[in-house]
N, C-alpha and C positions, 0 to 999 in steps of 0.2 A: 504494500500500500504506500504510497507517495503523500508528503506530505510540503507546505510549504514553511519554508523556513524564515525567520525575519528579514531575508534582503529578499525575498520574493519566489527565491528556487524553488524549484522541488527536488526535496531529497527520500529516497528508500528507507522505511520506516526501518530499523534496527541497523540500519547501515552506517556506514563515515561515509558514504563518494554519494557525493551530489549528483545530482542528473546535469550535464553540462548543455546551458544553450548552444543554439548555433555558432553564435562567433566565439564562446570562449571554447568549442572546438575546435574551431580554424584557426584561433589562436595558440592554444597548446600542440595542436598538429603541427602547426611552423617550431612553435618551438622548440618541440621532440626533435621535426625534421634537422631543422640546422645542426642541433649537435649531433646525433646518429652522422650526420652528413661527415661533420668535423671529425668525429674519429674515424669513419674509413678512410678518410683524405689523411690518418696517421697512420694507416696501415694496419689499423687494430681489425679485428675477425669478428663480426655480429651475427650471434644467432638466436632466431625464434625458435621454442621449442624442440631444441635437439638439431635444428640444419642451417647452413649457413643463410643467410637472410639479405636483406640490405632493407636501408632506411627507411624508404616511403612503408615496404611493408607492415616495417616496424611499429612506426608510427601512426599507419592506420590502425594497426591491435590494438594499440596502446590506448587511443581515443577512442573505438570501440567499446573497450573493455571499463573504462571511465565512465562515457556517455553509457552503459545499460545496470553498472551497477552491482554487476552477479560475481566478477570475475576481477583480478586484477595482475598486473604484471611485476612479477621477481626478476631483479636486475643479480646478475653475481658475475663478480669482476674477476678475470683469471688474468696471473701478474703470470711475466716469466722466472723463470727460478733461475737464468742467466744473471741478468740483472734488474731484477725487480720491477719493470715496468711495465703498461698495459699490455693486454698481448690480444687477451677477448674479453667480449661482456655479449652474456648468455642474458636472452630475453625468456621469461619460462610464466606461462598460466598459473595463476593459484588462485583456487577457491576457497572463500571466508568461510568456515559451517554457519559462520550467524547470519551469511546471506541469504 
């Protein structure tokens, strides 16, 4: 059940993620895109769900998964064990049980 919150939202009763309007989906969508963007232009490796990925895809889950509320996205960063620096960052599903 949806309810509206004091700046006007609607949020998913027992939830934290707001239901996002239109523009502040196209605005978190840019601004997932740009940095997703910025790390493959370092050479870091992204992947949805177990396979490699790129950005737009990414970032369409991502505000998907935002805008309906059910689902959300785990980020886990893998360093290299050379020298410590990015190497990938795995995009992965998870579901809240209280959603």
């Amino acid at each position: 059940m949806e309810k509206e919150n004091k700046e006007g939202n609607s949020e998913k009763e027992g939830s934290m993620c707001k239901i996002l309007t239109r523009g502040e989906k196209s605005m978190a969508y840019r601004e997932i895109l740009t940095e997703l963007k910025e790390l493959q232009a370092r050479g870091i490796v992204l992947e949805l769900n177990g396979r490699t990925s790129y950005p737009e895809a990414i970032a369409r889950a991502h505000c998907v998964c935002e805008s309906k509320g059910t689902y959300g996205i785990m980020r886990d960063y893998i360093m290299s064990e050379q020298n410590g620096t990015l190497k990938e960052v795995h995009f992965d599903y998870v579901k809240n049980p209280k959603w």
